[in-house]
N, C-alpha and C positions, 0 to 999 in steps of 0.2 A: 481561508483557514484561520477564525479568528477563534479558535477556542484557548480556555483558559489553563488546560493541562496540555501541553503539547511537546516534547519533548522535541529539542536540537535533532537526534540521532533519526528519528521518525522523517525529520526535514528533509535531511539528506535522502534518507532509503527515497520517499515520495516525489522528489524530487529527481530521482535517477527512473524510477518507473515511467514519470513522464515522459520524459527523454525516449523512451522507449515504446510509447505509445500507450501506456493504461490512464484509462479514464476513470474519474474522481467523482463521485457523487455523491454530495455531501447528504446527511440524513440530522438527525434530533439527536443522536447518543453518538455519531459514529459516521462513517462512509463506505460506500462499496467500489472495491474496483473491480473494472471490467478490461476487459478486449477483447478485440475483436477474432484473435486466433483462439484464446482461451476456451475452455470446456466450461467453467462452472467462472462465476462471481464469488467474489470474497468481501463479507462484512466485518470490517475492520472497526477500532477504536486508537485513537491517538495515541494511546500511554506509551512507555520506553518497553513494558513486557509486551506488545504485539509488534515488535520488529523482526522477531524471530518467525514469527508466525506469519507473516507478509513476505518475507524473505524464502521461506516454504513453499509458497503457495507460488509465487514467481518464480521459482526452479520448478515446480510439478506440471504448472500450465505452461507456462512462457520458453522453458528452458534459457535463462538466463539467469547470471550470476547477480545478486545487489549485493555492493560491496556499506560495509558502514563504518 
Protein backbone atom coordinates (compact mmCIF):
# COMPACT_ATOMS: atom_id res chain seq x y z
CA UNK A 1 0.00 0.00 0.00
CA UNK A 2 2.38 2.66 -1.18
CA UNK A 3 -0.08 5.20 -2.24
CA UNK A 4 0.20 8.71 -1.73
CA UNK A 5 -3.45 9.65 -0.22
CA UNK A 6 -4.00 7.19 2.22
CA UNK A 7 -5.49 7.97 5.09
CA UNK A 8 -4.44 6.40 9.09
CA UNK A 9 -8.40 5.66 9.75
CA UNK A 10 -8.54 3.51 6.21
CA UNK A 11 -5.30 1.59 7.87
CA UNK A 12 -6.95 0.51 10.70
CA UNK A 13 -10.43 -0.43 9.00
CA UNK A 14 -7.92 -2.65 6.19
CA UNK A 15 -6.18 -3.89 8.56
CA UNK A 16 -8.89 -5.41 10.71
CA UNK A 17 -10.65 -6.98 7.51
CA UNK A 18 -7.63 -8.82 7.13
CA UNK A 19 -7.65 -10.28 10.27
CA UNK A 20 -10.73 -11.43 9.10
CA UNK A 21 -9.86 -12.96 5.98
CA UNK A 22 -10.69 -10.29 3.02
CA UNK A 23 -8.48 -10.25 0.31
CA UNK A 24 -6.72 -6.95 -1.08
CA UNK A 25 -6.17 -6.60 -4.70
CA UNK A 26 -4.56 -3.90 -5.44
CA UNK A 27 -5.67 -2.01 -9.02
CA UNK A 28 -4.40 1.65 -10.86
CA UNK A 29 -7.04 3.94 -9.03
CA UNK A 30 -8.05 1.66 -6.21
CA UNK A 31 -8.53 -2.00 -4.89
CA UNK A 32 -10.98 -4.76 -4.56
CA UNK A 33 -11.91 -6.73 -1.69
CA UNK A 34 -12.94 -10.04 -1.80
CA UNK A 35 -14.01 -13.21 0.21
CA UNK A 36 -14.55 -16.06 0.09
CA UNK A 37 -18.11 -16.24 2.00
CA UNK A 38 -19.04 -12.78 0.40
CA UNK A 39 -21.78 -12.46 -2.49
CA UNK A 40 -20.36 -9.56 -4.56
CA UNK A 41 -16.57 -7.75 -4.50
CA UNK A 42 -16.15 -4.19 -3.47
CA UNK A 43 -14.09 -1.68 -5.45
CA UNK A 44 -12.64 0.60 -3.16
CA UNK A 45 -10.40 3.70 -3.15
CA UNK A 46 -8.06 4.71 -0.15
CA UNK A 47 -9.41 8.18 0.77
CA UNK A 48 -10.82 8.89 4.62
CA UNK A 49 -14.73 9.29 2.65
CA UNK A 50 -14.83 5.40 1.70
CA UNK A 51 -14.42 4.07 5.23
CA UNK A 52 -17.93 4.24 5.65
CA UNK A 53 -18.60 2.61 2.64
CA UNK A 54 -16.20 -0.35 3.25
CA UNK A 55 -17.59 -0.51 6.59
CA UNK A 56 -21.07 -1.19 4.80
CA UNK A 57 -20.30 -3.42 2.58
CA UNK A 58 -18.43 -5.61 5.46
CA UNK A 59 -21.73 -5.59 7.67
CA UNK A 60 -24.01 -6.63 4.40
CA UNK A 61 -21.56 -9.52 3.12
CA UNK A 62 -19.54 -10.57 6.06
CA UNK A 63 -21.68 -9.63 8.88
CA UNK A 64 -19.17 -8.22 10.87
CA UNK A 65 -18.63 -5.29 12.83
CA UNK A 66 -15.22 -2.76 11.66
CA UNK A 67 -14.60 -0.77 14.40
CA UNK A 68 -12.39 2.76 13.56
Amino acid sequence: MNNKHQSSGMKKVLKQLNKQGVLLHKTKKGAFLRHPDAEEQYLMHYSERAIHEVRRWAKRNLGIEVKF
